[in-house]
Every structure is written in structure tokens, then in C-alpha cells.
C-alpha positions in Angstrom: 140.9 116.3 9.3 140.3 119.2 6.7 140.8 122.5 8.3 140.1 126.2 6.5 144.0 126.8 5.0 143.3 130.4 6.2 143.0 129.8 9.9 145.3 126.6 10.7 148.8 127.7 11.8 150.3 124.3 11.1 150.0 121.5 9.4 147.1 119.0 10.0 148.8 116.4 12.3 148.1 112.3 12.7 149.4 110.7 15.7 150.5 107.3 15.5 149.0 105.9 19.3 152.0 104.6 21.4 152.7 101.5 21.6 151.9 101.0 18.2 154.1 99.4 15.5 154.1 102.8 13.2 155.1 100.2 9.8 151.8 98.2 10.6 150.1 101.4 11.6 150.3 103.3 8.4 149.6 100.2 6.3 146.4 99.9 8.7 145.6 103.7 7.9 147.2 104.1 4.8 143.4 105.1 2.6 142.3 107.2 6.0 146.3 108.9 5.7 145.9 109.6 1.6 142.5 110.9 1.6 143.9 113.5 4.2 147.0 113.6 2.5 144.5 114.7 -0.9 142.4 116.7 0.6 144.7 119.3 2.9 148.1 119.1 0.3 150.1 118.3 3.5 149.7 115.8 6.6 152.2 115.5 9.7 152.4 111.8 10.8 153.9 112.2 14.8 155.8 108.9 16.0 156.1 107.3 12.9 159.2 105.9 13.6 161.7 107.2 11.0 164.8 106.0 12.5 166.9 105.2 8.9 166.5 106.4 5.6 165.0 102.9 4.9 161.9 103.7 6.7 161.1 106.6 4.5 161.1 104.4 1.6 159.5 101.6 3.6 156.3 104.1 4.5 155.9 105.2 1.0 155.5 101.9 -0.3 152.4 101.0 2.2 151.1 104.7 0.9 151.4 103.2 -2.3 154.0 105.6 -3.4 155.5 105.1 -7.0 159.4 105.9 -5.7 160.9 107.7 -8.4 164.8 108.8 -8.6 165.9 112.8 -8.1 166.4 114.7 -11.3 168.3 117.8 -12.0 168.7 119.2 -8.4 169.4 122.4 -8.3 172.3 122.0 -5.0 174.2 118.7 -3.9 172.2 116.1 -1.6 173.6 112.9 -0.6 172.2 109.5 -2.5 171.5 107.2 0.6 170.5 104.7 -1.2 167.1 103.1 -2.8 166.1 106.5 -3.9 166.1 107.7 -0.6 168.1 111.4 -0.4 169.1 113.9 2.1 167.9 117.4 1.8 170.1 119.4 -0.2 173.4 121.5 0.9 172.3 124.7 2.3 174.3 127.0 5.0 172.0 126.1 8.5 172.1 130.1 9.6 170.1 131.2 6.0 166.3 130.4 4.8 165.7 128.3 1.9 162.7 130.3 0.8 159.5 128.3 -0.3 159.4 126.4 -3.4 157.9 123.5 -5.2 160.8 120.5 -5.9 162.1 120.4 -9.0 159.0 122.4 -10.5 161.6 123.5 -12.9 161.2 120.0 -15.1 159.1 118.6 -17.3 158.0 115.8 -15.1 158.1 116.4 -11.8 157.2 114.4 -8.4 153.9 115.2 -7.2 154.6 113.4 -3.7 157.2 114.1 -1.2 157.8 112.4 2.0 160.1 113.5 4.7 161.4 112.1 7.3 162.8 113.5 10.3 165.9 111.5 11.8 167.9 114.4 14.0 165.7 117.4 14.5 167.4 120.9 14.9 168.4 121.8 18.5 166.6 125.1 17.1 164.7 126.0 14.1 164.7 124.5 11.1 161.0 123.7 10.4 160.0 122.3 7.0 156.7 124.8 6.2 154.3 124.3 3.9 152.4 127.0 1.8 149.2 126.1 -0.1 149.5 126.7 -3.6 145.7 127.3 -4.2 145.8 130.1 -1.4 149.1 132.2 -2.8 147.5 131.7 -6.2 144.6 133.6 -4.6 146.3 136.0 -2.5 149.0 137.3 -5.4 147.7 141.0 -7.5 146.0 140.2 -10.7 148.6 142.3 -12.4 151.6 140.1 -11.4 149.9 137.2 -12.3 149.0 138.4 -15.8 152.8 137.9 -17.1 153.2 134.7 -15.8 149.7 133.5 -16.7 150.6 134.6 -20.5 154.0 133.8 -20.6 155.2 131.2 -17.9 158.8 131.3 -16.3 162.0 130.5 -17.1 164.9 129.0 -15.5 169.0 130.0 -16.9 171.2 127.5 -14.8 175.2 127.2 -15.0 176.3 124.0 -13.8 179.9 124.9 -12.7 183.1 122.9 -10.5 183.2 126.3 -8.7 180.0 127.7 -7.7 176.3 125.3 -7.7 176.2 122.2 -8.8 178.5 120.2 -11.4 176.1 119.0 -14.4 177.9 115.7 -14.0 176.5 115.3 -10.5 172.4 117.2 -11.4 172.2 114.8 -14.4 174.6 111.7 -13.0 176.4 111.4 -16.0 179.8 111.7 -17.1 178.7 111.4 -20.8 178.2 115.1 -22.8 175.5 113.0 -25.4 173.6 112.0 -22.3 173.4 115.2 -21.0 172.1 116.2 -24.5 169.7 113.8 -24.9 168.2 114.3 -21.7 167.7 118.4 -22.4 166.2 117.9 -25.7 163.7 115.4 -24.8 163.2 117.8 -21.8 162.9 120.9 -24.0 166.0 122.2 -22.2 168.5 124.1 -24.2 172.3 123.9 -23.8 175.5 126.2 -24.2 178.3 124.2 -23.7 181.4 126.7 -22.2 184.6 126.4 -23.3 185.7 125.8 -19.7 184.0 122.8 -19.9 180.6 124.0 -17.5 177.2 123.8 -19.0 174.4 126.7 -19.0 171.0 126.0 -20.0 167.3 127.4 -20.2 163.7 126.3 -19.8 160.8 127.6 -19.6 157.6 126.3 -17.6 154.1 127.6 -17.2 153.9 129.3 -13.5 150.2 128.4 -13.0 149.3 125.0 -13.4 146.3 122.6 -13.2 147.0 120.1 -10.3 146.3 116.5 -12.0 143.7 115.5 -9.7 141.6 118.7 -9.0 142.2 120.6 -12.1 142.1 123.6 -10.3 144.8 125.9 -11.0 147.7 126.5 -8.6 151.0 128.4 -8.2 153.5 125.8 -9.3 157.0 127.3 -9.6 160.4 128.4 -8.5 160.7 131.8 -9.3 161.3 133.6 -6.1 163.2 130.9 -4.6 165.8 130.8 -8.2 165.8 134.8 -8.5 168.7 136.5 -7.7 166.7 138.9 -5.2 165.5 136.4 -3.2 169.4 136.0 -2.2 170.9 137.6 1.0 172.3 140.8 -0.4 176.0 140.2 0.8 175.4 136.6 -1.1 173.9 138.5 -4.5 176.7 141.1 -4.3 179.6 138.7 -4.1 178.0 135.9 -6.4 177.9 139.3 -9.3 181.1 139.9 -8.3 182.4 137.1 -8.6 180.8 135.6 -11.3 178.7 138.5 -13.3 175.2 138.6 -13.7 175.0 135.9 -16.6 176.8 133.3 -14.5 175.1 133.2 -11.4 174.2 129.4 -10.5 170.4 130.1 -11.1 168.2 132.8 -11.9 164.7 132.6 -13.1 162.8 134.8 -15.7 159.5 136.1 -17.4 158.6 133.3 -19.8 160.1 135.5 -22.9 163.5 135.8 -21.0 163.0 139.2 -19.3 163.8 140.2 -16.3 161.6 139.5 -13.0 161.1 143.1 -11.1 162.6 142.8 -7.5 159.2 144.1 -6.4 157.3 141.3 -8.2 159.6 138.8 -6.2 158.8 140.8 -2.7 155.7 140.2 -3.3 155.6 136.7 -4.1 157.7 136.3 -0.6 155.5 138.6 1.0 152.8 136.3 0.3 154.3 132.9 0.8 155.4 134.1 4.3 151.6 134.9 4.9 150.1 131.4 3.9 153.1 129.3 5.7 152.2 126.7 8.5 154.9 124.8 10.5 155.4 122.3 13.4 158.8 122.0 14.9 160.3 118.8 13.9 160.2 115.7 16.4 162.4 113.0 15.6 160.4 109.9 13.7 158.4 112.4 12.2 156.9 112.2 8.5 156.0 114.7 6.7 153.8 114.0 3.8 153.5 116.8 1.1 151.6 117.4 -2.4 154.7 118.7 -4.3 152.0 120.2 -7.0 149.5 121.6 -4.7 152.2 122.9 -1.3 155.2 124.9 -1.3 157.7 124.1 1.4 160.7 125.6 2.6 163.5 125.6 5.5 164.1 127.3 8.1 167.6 128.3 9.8 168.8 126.0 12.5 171.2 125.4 14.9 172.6 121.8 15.9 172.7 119.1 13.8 169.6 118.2 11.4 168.9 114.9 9.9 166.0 114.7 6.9 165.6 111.0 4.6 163.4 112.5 1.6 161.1 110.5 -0.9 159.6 112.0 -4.2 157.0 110.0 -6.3 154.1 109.9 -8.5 155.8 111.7 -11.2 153.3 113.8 -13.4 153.4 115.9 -16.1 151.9 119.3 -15.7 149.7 122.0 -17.8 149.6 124.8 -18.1 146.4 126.6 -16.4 144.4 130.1 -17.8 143.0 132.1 -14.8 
């Protein structure tokens, strides 16, 4: 099934045969479905039969998937139930550039599955990017920073703007929030209009926890605040000012991230992406360590069940 990541223009796909029960299917094919799944970071399983959110959950379980709930999202998605989510809130006419999930925390899911139950009328492809391959393609002298320093993420959980810290950490309790941040080397500013802002800082390149090669594992082109449309930026600093935009990400040591540096980044994420149009039943499988992924505008109604798993902790990686 392993294809050269240079050359493939989507993601390798498995069809389940018709006629098939797709449940029984991937339980019959679930070693043949992980070793692909290992060895090319993302695998597109066609007519597996994704009809209800249940089936996403239902198909992890025979990939012997450890289901794991969602942590500090960065936008609202809907709980739909069994640790089974929607994708998150995004406007359907604008990109959600490519990122890891929640590469922000200090454990993090290193499977994702996705299930497809209304496809676009147009658009709206999930693509993957292979981590190994930006790694590659991105200057040595961009990456030095980041290998030396990390990232860092500066949040504001707000009522009027992103996402309420009572919904990202599903509390209503200020200790719990607390709790969770220091044991998640997180730190907090409590505002005195009751929203939270907080920082943390991650290593951009990591080792993936069952190659040990090192990969680009991060959020910091999709978080910075020049990966937004520029109408968006301008009213959000309007609005808001500079050191209350929703997110923004940083240079390890809290300095700014050069607009160029994030062009670049994009520049090469757009380069490595492969897509497939979405079908509906389909299931998209997805290292969360190893690929990017993004979304693509859409028009019509879109429909996604999503499952994150295998929680691991990350290290840092030296190049």
C-alpha cells in the first residue's frame, strides 16, 4: 500500500468490496488496515459505512483504538456522545489551514478517525500533510528557532470571541481549571472580567513514539495571527487588540513569529498536501503525530463523526 509521499496526490485508499458488511470487514482486515495505517500516516477506507456517529466509535474499537475524550479545543464542536465529536465550528467559505489536533497539549491523541456522514455538495476535503516531508522541505534557518526553543501558544478563553474556558476544559469550577494547567504546565491570568488567558509552550519538532524519527508536530501557522484572512486579523485587532486575540502562537521564548516564517510554513504544507473528495461512509484514518490535516471550504451541508485515541506524550526531537 506504501506509496513515495512525494509522488501520491491523495491519500492511499482501501475499498471495502460491496456487498460486504464494512463492521465485519474491518475487524477481518483490521492488522492488514493498521500496518498501512503505520506505515503511510494516513489511510482512506471507501464504503465503510459510517452512517451515525456510533459507527465511528464502533470501527475504532475493532482497530483497537484506546477512545480517549477531547481536551482543550481550541473552537466549539458538538459532544455526540461516547466520545464521538463533530468537527469544530468554522465559517464553510474559509480554510482551516493544516494542523496537528490539539498538538498544543501535553498529551495528545496520536489517532484520529473521521467519518464522513454528509459530504460537501463542493469542497471541503479533509487533506493530509506528512509531517516527516515538511520537516524536510522547511529552510534550516527557520527550523533552528524552533528546534532550540519550541513554540508557544497565548489563548484567551472569552463569552465573546473563541471559546468559553468553561466549555475547552468542561468545567464550571476555577480550581479545576487550575489544577488541570499546572499539571499541564499551562499558566493562567485570570481577567477581571471573568475570561481566562493562558500560555504554553511545546517543542515544535518531535520524535514520533513509534519511529523515533523526528517530525513537524505543531500548531504554529494554523494559531498565528497571519495565517488569518486579513479582513479577519484586522477586525479581531480592532476589536480586541493584539493581546486578546483568541490564539496566537510564539517563538518558544515568547517572541514574535515573522509573517514570513509563517508563509513559509503554509507555502510548504500546501506543497506536501494530498486529498480525496469525501464520499459519504467514508473513514479517514489519520496519525495525528506523524500527518497534518486541514479543511477545505465548502458549500452545502457537511457532516464529519471524529474519534481521537492512543493518547501519547511527546519529546522533544534535536535535528
Amino acid at each position: 500500500m506504501t506509496t513515495s509521499t512525494l509522488s501520491r496526490t491523495t491519500p492511499p485508499i482501501q475499498s471495502i468490496p460491496d456487498g460486504a458488511e464494512p463492521n465485519q470487514w474491518v475487524a477481518e482486515h483490521a492488522a492488514e488496515l493498521t500496518a498501512s495505517w503505520a506505515a503511510d500516516g494516513a489511510v482512506l477506507v471507501r464504503g465503510a459505512g459510517v452512517t451515525e456517529p456510533a459507527d465511528v466509535r464502533r470501527l475504532a474499537e475493532h482497530l483497537g483504538v484506546a477512545v480517549v475524550a477531547d481536551r482543550e479545543p481550541f473552537a466549539e464542536r458538538a459532544d455526540l456522545g461516547a466520545a464521538v465529536y463533530s468537527s469544530v465550528t468554522w465559517p464553510p467559505d474559509q480554510p482551516m489551514c493544516m494542523h496537528h489536533e490539539t498538538s498544543y497539549a501535553a498529551q495528545v491523541p496520536s489517532k484520529m478517525l473521521i467519518g464522513c456522514l454528509v459530504p460537501p455538495v463542493e469542497g471541503g476535503a479533509t487533506g493530509v500533510a506528512d509531517g516527516y516531508r515538511v520537516l524536510s522541505e522547511l529552510p534550516a534557518d527557520l527550523l533552528a528557532p524552533f528546534a532550540a526553543r519550541g513554540w508557544s501558544l497565548e489563548r484567551n478563553y472569552s463569552e465573546l470571541v473563541g471559546t468559553a474556558w468553561r466549555e475547552a476544559f468542561g468545567t464550571t469550577e476555577r480550581a479545576v481549571v487550575e489544577k488541570y494547567c499546572q499539571d499541564n504546565g499551562i499558566r493562567t491570568d485570570w481577567r477581571s472580567d471573568g475570561s481566562l488567558r493562558t500560555r504554553q509552550r511545546r517543542p515544535a519538532i518531535v520524535r514520533h513514539p513509534e519511529t523515533g524519527r523526528p517530525c513537524w508536530f505543531n500548531q504554529v501557522a494554523f494559531f498565528n495571527q497571519w495565517t488569518l484572512e486579513e479582513d479577519v486579523r484586522e477586525y479581531l485587532l480592532f476589536e480586541f487588540g493584539a493581546d486578546a486575540l483568541p490564539f496566537n502562537s510564539y517563538y518558544g521564548d515568547g517572541s514574535p513569529i515573522e509573517r514570513e516564517v509563517v508563509d513559509t510554513i503554509n507555502e510548504v504544507y500546501v506543497a506536501a498536501t494530498v486529498r480525496e473528495p469525501w464520499q459519504a461512509g467514508d473513514l479517514l484514518l489519520v496519525d495525528n503525530v506523524r500527518m497534518a490535516h486541514n479543511r477545505e471550504p465548502f458549500s452545502g451541508r457537511r457532516s464529519m463523526a471524529m474519534v481521537f485515541g492512543d493518547p501519547t506524550t511527546v519529546s522533544g526531537a534535536t535535528l
